[in-house]
DRENLUMVEX-780985 format. One record per residue (C-alpha): x, y, z negated. Coordinates in steps of 0.25 Angstrom, whole numbers, padded with zeros to 4 digits, always signed. Example, Ala and Ser with C-alpha at 12.3 -4.5 7.8 and 13.67 -1.06 7.14 Angstrom:
+0049-0018-0031;+0055-0004-0029;
//
This chain:
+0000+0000+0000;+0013+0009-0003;+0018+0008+0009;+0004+0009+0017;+0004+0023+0012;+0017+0027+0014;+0016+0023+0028;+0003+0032+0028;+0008+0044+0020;+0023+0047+0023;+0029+0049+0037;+0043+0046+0034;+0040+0033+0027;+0029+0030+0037;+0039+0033+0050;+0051+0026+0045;+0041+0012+0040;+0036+0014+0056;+0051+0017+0062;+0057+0004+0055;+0044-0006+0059;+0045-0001+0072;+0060-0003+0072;+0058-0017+0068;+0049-0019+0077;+0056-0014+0090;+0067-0025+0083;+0057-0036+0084;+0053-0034+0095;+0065-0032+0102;+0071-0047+0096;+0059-0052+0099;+0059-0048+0115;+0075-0052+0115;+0073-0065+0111;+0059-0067+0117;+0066-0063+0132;+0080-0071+0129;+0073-0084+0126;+0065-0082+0138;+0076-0077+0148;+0083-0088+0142;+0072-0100+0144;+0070-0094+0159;+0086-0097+0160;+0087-0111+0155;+0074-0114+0165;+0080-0109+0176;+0094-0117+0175;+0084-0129+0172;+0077-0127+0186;+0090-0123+0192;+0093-0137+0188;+0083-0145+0193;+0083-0139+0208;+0096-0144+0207;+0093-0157+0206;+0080-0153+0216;+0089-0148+0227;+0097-0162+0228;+0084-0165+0234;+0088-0158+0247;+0099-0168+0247;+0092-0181+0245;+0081-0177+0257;+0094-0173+0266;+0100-0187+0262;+0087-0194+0266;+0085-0187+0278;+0099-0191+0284;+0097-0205+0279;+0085-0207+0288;+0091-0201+0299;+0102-0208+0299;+0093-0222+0297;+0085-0217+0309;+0097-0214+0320;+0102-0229+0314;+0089-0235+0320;+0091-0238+0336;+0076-0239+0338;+0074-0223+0331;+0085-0220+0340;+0083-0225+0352;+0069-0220+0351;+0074-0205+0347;+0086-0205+0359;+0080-0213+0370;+0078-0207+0383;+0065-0214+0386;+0055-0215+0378;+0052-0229+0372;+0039-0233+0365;+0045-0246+0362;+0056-0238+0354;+0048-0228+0349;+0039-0238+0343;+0051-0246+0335;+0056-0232+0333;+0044-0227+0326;+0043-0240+0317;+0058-0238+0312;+0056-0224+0308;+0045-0230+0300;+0051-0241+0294;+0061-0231+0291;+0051-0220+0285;+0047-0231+0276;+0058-0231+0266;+0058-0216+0265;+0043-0213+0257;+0046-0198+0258;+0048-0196+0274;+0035-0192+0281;+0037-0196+0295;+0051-0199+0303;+0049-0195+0318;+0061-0195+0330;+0061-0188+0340;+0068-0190+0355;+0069-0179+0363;+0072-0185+0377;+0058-0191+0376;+0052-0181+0365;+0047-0193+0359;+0043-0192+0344;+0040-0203+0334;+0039-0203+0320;+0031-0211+0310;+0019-0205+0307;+0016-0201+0321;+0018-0188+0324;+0017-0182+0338;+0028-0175+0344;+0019-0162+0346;+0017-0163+0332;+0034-0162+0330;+0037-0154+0340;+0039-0140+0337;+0048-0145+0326;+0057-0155+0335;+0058-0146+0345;+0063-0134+0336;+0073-0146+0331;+0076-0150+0344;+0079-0136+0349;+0087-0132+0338;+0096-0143+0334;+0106-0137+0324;+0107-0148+0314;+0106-0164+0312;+0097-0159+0300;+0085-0150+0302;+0074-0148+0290;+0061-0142+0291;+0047-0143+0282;+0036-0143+0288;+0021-0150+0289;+0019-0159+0298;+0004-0168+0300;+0006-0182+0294;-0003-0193+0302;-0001-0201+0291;-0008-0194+0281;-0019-0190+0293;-0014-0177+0299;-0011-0172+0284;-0001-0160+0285;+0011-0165+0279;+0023-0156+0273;+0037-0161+0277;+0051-0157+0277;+0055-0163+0290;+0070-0166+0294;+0074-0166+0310;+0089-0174+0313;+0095-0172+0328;+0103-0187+0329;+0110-0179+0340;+0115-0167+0332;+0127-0176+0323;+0128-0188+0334;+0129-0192+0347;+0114-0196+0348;+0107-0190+0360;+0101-0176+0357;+0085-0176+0357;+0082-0185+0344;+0077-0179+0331;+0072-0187+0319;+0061-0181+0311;+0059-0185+0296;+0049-0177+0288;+0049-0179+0272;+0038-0176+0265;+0040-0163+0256;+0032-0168+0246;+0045-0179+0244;+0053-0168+0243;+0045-0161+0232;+0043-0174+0224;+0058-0173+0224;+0061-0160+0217;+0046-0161+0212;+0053-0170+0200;+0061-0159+0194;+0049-0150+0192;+0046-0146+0178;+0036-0139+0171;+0039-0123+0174;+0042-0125+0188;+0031-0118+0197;+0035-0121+0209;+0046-0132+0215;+0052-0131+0229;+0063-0129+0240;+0063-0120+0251;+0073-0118+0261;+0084-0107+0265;+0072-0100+0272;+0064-0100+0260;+0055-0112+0268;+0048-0121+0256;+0052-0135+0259;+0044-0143+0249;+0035-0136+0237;+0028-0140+0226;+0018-0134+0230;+0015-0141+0246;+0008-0128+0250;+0021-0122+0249;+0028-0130+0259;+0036-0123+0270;+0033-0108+0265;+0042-0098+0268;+0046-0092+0254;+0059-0084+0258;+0049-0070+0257;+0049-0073+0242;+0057-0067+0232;+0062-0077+0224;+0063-0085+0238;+0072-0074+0245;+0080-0074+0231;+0084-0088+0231;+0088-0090+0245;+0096-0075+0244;+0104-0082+0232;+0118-0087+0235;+0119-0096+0222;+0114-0110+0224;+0105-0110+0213;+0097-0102+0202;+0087-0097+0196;+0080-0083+0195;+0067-0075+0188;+0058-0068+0198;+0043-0065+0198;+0035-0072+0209;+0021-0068+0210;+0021-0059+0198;+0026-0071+0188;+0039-0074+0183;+0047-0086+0188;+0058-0093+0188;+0065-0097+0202;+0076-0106+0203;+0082-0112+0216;+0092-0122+0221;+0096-0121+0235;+0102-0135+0242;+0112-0134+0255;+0108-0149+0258;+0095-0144+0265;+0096-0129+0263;+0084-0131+0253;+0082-0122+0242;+0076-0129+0227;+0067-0119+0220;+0059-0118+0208;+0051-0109+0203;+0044-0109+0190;+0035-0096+0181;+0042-0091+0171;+0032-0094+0162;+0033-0110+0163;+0047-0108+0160;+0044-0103+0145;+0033-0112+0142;+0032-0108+0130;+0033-0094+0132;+0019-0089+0125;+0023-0098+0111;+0038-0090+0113;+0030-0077+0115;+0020-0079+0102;+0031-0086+0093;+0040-0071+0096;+0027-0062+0093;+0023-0070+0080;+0041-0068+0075;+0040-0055+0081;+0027-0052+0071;+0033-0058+0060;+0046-0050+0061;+0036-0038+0062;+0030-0040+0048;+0041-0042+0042;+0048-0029+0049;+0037-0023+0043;+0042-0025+0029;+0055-0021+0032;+0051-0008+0038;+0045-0007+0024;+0057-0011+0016;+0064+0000+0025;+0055+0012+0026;+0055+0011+0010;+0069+0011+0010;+0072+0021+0019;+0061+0029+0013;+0064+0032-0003;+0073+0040+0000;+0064+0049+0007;+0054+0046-0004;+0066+0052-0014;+0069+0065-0007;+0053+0068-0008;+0051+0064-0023;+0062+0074-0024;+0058+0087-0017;+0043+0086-0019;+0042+0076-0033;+0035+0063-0031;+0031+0069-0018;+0020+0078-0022;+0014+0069-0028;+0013+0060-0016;+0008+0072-0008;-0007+0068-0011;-0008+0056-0003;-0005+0064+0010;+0003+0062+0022;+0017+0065+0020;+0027+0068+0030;+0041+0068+0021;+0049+0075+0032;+0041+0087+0034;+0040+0089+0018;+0053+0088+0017;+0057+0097+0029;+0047+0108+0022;+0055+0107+0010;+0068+0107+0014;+0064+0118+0024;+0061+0129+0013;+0073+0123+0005;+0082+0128+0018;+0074+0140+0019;+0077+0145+0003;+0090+0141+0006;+0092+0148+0020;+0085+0161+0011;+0095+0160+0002;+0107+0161+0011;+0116+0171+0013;+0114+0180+0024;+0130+0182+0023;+0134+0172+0035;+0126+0177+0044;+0131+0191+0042;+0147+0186+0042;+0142+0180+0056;+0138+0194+0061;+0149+0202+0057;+0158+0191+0061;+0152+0191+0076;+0153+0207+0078;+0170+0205+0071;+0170+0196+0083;+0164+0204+0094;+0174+0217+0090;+0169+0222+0077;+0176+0228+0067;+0171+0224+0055;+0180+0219+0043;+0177+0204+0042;+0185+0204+0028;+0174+0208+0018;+0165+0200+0026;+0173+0187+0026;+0181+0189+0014;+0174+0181+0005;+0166+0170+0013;+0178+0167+0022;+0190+0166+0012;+0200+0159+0023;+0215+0162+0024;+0211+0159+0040;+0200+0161+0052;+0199+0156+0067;+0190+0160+0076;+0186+0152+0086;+0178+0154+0099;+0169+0146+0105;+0164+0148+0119;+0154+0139+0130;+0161+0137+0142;+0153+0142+0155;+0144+0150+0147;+0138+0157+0158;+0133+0146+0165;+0128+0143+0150;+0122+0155+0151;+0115+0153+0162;+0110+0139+0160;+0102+0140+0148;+0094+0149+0141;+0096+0157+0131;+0089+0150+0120;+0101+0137+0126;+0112+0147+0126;+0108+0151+0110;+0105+0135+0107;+0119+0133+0114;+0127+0144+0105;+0120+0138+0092;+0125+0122+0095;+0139+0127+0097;+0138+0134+0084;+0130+0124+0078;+0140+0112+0080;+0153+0122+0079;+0149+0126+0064;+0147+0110+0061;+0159+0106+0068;+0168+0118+0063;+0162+0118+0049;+0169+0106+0045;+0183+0113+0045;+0181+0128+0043;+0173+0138+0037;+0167+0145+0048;+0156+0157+0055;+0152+0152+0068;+0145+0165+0076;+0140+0166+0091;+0150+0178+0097;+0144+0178+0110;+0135+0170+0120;+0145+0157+0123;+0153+0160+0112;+0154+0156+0098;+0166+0161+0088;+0168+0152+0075;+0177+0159+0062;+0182+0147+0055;+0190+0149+0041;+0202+0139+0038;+0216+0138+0030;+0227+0137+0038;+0233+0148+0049;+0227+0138+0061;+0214+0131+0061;+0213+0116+0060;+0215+0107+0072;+0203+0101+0068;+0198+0114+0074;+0201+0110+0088;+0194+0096+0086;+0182+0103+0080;+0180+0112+0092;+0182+0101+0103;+0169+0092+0095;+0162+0105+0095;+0165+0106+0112;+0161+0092+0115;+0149+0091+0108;+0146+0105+0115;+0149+0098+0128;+0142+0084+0125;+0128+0091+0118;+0127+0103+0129;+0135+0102+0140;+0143+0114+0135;+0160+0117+0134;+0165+0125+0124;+0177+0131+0123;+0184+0136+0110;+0196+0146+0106;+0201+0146+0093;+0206+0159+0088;+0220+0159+0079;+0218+0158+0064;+0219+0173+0056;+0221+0174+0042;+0213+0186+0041;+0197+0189+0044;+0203+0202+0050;+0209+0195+0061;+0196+0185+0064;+0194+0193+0076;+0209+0191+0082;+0205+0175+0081;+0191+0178+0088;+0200+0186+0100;+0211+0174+0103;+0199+0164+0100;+0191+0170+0111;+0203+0171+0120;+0207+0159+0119;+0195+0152+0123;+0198+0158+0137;+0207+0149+0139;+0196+0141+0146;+0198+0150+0155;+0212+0144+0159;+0210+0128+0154;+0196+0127+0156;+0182+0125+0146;+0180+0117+0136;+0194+0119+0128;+0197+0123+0116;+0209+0136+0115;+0216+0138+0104;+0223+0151+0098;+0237+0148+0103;+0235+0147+0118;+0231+0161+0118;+0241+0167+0111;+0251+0157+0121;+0242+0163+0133;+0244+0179+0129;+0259+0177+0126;+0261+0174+0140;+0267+0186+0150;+0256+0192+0161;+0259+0185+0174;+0259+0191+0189;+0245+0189+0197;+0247+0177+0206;+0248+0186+0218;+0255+0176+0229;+0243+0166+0226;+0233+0178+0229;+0239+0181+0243;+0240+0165+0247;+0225+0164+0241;+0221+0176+0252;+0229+0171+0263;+0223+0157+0262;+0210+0164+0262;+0212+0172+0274;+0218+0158+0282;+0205+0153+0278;+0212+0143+0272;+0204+0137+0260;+0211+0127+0254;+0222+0135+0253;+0214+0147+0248;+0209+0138+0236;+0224+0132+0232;+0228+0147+0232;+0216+0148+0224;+0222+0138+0214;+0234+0142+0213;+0229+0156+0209;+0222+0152+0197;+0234+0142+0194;+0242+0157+0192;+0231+0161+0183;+0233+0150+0173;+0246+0155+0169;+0237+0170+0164;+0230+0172+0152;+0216+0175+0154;+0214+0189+0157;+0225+0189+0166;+0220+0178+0172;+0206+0185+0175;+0214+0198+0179;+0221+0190+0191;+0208+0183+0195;+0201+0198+0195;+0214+0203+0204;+0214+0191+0215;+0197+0191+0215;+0199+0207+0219;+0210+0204+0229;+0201+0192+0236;+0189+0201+0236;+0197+0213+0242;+0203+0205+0254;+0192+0197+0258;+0180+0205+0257;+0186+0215+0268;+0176+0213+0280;+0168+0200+0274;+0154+0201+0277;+0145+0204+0266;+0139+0191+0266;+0151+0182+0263;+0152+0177+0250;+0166+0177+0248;+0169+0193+0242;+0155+0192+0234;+0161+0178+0227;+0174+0187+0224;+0165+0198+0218;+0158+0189+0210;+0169+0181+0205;+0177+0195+0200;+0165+0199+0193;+0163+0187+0185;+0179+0181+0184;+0177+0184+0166;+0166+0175+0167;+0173+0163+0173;+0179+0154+0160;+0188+0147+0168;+0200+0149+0178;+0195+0135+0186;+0182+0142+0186;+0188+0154+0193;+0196+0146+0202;+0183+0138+0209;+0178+0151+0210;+0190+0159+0219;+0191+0145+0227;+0177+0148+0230;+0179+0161+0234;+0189+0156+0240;+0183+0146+0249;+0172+0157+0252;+0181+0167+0258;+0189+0158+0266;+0175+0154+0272;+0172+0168+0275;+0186+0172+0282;+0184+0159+0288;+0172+0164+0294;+0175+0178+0298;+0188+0173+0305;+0179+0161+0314;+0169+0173+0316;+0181+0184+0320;+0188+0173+0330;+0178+0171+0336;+0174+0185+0340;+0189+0187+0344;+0189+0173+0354;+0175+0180+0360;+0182+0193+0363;+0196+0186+0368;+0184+0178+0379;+0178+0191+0383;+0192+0197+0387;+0196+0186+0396;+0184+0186+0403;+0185+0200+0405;+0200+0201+0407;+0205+0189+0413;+0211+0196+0424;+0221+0202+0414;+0235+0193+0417;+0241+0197+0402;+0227+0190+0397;+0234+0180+0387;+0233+0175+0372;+0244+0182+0368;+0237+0196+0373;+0224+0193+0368;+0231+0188+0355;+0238+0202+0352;+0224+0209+0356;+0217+0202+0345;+0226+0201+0335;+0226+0187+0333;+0241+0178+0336;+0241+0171+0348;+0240+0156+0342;+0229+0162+0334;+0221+0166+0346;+0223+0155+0354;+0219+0145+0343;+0207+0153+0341;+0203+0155+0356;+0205+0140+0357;+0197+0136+0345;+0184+0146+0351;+0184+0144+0364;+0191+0130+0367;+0203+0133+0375;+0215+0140+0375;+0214+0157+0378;+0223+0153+0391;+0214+0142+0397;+0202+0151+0394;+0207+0164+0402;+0210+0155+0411;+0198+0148+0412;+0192+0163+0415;+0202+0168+0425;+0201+0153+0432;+0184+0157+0433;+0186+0169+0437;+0197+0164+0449;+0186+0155+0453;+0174+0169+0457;+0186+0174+0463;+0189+0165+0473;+0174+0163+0476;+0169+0178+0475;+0181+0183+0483;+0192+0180+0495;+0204+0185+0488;+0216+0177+0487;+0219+0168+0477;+0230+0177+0472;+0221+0188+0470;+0212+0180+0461;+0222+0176+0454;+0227+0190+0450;+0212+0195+0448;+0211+0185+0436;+0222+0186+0429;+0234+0176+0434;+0244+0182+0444;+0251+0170+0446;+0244+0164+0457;+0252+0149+0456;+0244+0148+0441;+0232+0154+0446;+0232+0141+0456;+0235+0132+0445;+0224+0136+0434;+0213+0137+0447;+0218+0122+0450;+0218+0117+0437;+0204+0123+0433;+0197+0119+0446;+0206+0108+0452;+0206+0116+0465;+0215+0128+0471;+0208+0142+0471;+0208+0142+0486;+0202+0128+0486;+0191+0132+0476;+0188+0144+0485;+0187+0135+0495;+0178+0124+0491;+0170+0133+0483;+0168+0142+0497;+0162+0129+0504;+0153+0128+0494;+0147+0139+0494;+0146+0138+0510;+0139+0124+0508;+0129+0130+0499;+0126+0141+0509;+0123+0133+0519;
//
């Protein structure tokens, strides 16, 4: 009855009595299927290697019949009466008769033949023992006859049995060609048909009683003999399991599938004496026979093991609950009284308690913290104020650090979350620093700016604690592994005053630009600035700059972007400022010699622009350097461009003067080189790689035109042409003509005068 009230009355008692019976019972459960599916998986196995077994006793089966078969072929060809009777050349009713009453007497000491029948085929005579006509056989001996690729040949089929009145009779008949292994004459075939019902009272014998169905089937899924006879000769190879078994290259197996929505199990045996496949196949639930008892004796053990969870759970939640029960006694006496019998729920009285607890106590907190906080923030940010008074008592050190630390890529932060994240963000960092931090210093943690945070830490000695370092790099993992954020931290030099706190905040901050040179995500430390500013000022990198702008204006890129490299390599050697002063010097010399004559549209001197604009922004020098390759690339594009589009422009203008001063004998790529302003390998390249042929073959492709309206439009001399075109050596005037036209000028004025008389006429 306790307990039956407790379960009603008390939420904690009543969800921790639930969660351990449920607990238990998800166990039970569990064991129970486990075992339940093993015994199971493993009674399928065991049936399975016992079938397996027994086809491979079944598929000697193929053996014995292949054995028979040969026997009585060879009995046969020792008869000369059968023989004679299958080979003769004539036909003989004499022969045939005695031949048909050997086959009988033969057919008489085999039970399980159906009928025996031979077949001449210089006669096309067929006997047999039960009287079969010859049109009856003869689709199946002519398909034998035609073919004749064995000594063996199988095929089930169903035949009419005179015997048994004209009865369909289902047989697996075995044609032999003498011919095919002896000397015999070709044309005799011997027919023996078995009965398949022989063949299934063979294998029938291993049947037991979880086998559904019992029978062999060929490579091409053909059923030879069934269990069940309407089965006989179906074609299986569209089923499933059917396709399975003759897919497999192992001999033998067995396997689960689901054949007309049920659970069974197939196993097979394939046999190479007859190319006959063994297969059984039995419902999985004749395999477990007693599967309903195994299923009701698991539920009654499972029921049992129930019940008695139940007690447990009991035991436990009682357990578990005192002290509960104690803690309540204690803050609210005997528990009110037991609350008059109401509804309890122990977590929300106790969370109402402790929460006024906290608040009295919050209440009764010094404001004091908060206000160091504040003064300490505006000492930071370049006030004046004396920090002595204000930390003289609290803050009784011989030593402070200060140590900074900032979100890497903040203005992509920035622009990927609100600013509800962004304030989330800064409070984790603080959060998990002062709980990190704590363990080894006393400490005032305040926000300085967005993606900054400054922690003043009070310790004993004139360094801080190497433990430091390790502290910092936990709170920058867990950072990186919680919000996909990088940190990176300076740590200022220890002072031995409050007076020189801010000194510490200076080299602090400045240190954590070293991300700037080695990358995000580090951790600086006091002494490599100091190594930093003690190095001399170095000479801007000016050789680099010139090779960078020479690349760029040979549009040559990959050059342009080692130049690039090699740049920025120089910078490393900087401190910071310096570093970002060169960066401004060569971003203003790019921009002043490639945005002369650009066209307003090219992006390459507004990428310049925006880069000398926003170069305090970038946190790292490998950020810097992706971004003049860019620029890089961008502006070697563009000249690219503007050269393609001024070459051409210039091979244009070069084609209107030819055609318009061929005649001119100086006409020659050195000329026009000197007028254009261009080297004469330059030109000639540049004509070639526009037009398609050199500048010389080209004027001369011109004057060779213009030869040609001479000598048709005028009767002046060959000489005189040749002057009014340009070429005042008449000996190579006659050999560009001939070699453009494969005929003298005279002769092409010739034949192109007959021409023009024939047309006329």
């Amino acid at each position: 009855m306790q307990i039956r009230q407790r379960v009603i009355r008390y939420s904690i008692y009543r969800n921790m009595f639930l969660s351990f019976l449920l607990l238990t019972s998800v166990i039970i459960a569990i064991v129970c299927a486990v075992l339940f599916t093993l015994f199971s998986w493993s009674t399928a196995k065991e049936v399975g290697n016992i079938s397996e077994s027994m086809l491979q006793q079944n598929s000697y089966v193929a053996k014995v019949i292949k054995d028979q078969v040969y026997n009585l072929g060879n009995q046969l060809l020792n008869d000369k009466e059968i023989v004679a009777a299958m080979l003769d050349k004539q036909r003989d009713l004499v022969k045939e008769y005695h031949a048909v009453n050997a086959l009988r007497s033969i057919q008489i000491n085999y039970p399980f033949i159906q009928m025996i029948g031979i077949y001449n085929g210089s006669t096309e005579q067929y006997i047999n023992t039960t009287g079969v006509s010859f049109e009856q056989e003869r689709v199946s001996l002519s398909l034998i006859k035609e073919s004749r690729k064995a000594y063996f040949n199988f095929t089930p089929r169903q035949v009419i049995d005179p015997v048994q009145g004209g009865r369909t009779a289902n047989v697996l008949t075995f044609i032999l060609l003498p011919s095919y292994y002896s000397q015999l004459p070709p044309g005799g075939i011997i027919v023996i048909n078995i009965d398949e019902s022989y063949v299934q009272k063979l294998i029938g014998g291993y049947k037991n009683y979880s086998t559904n169905s019992l029978y062999v089937m060929d490579f091409d899924g053909n059923v030879v003999t069934h269990s069940n006879s309407e089965e006989f000769m179906k074609n299986l190879s569209s089923e499933s399991y059917a396709q399975r078994i003759l897919s497999e290259d192992k001999d033998a197996g067995y396997f689960n599938i689901e054949i007309e929505k049920q659970k069974n199990l197939v196993s097979y045996v394939k046999s190479p004496e007859m190319n006959w496949v063994f297969v059984n196949v039995s419902k999985y639930d004749n395999l477990l026979f007693n599967m309903n008892t195994l299923k009701w004796s698991t539920l009654v053990i499972a029921l049992i093991m129930f019940a008695l969870s139940m007690i447990v759970s009991v035991w436990l939640t009682n357990r578990t609950y005192n002290p509960i029960r104690n803690l309540m006694d204690k803050i609210f006496g005997q528990f009110a009284a037991e609350q008059n019998n109401l509804k309890i729920n122990e977590f929300d009285l106790l969370d109402t308690k402790f929460s006024d607890i906290i608040e009295q106590l919050s209440a009764m907190e010094s404001a004091m913290p908060a206000a160091q906080r504040a003064e300490l923030l505006k000492y930071f940010k370049g006030s004046q104020l004396d920090l002595s008074n204000k930390f003289a008592q609290d803050w009784e050190g011989p030593y402070f650090s200060v140590i900074v630390i900032t979100i890497d890529s903040f203005e992509q932060f920035r622009r990927a979350h609100s600013v509800k994240a962004q304030s989330l963000t800064h409070f984790a960092i603080c959060n998990m620093a002062e709980e990190l931090l704590s363990k080894l210093f006393k400490m005032n943690l305040l926000i300085i700016e967005e993606g900054e945070i400054g922690v003043l830490v009070q310790h004993s000695q004139d360094n801080y604690p190497p433990d430091l370092v390790e502290l910092l790099q936990e709170l920058q993992s867990k950072m990186l592994s919680y919000f996909k954020l990088s940190l990176t931290a300076g740590i200022g030099p220890a002072v031995d005053s409050v007076y020189h706190i801010k000194e510490s905040y200076s080299i602090a901050k400045e240190s954590v630009r070293g991300r700037f040179f080695e990358g995000k995500g580090k951790i600086f430390e006091s002494s490599h600035i100091v190594n930093d500013l003690s190095d001399e000022d170095r000479e801007y990198p000016v050789k680099q700059e010139k090779k960078m702008v020479d690349a760029i204006r040979m549009n040559g890129k990959h050059r342009a972007v080692s130049e690039v490299d090699h740049f920025i390599k120089e910078l490393y050697q900087c401190d910071y400022q310096q570093a970002l002063f060169f960066l401004n010097q060569l971003v203003t010399s790019l921009y002043k010699q490639f945005n002369t004559g650009m066209r307003k549209d090219d992006a390459g001197s507004d990428l310049l622009l925006n880069l000398f604009r926003t170069l305090p922004t970038y946190e790292t020098l490998a950020e810097i350097n992706e971004e003049l390759i860019n620029i890089v690339n961008h502006l070697c594009d563009q000249l690219k461009e503007t050269s393609n589009h001024q070459n051409i422009e210039v091979v244009e203008d070069i084609r209107k003067y030819i055609k318009e001063n061929y005649a001119k004998p100086d006409l020659s790529l050195e000329w026009m080189a000197g007028e254009v302003k261009l080297s004469r390998g330059y030109l000639g390249k540049l004509f070639k790689a526009q037009i398609g042929v050199s500048f010389n073959d080209y004027l001369n492709t011109v004057r060779m035109e213009q030869a040609k309206l001479l000598l048709l439009e005028t009767d002046e001399s060959v000489q005189v042409i040749s002057e009014k075109i340009g070429i005042y050596n008449n000996t190579y005037f006659y050999t560009l003509f001939k070699k453009s036209y494969h005929v003298s000028p005279a002769q092409y004025r010739i034949q192109m005068s007959k021409k023009l008389k024939n047309s006329i006429k």
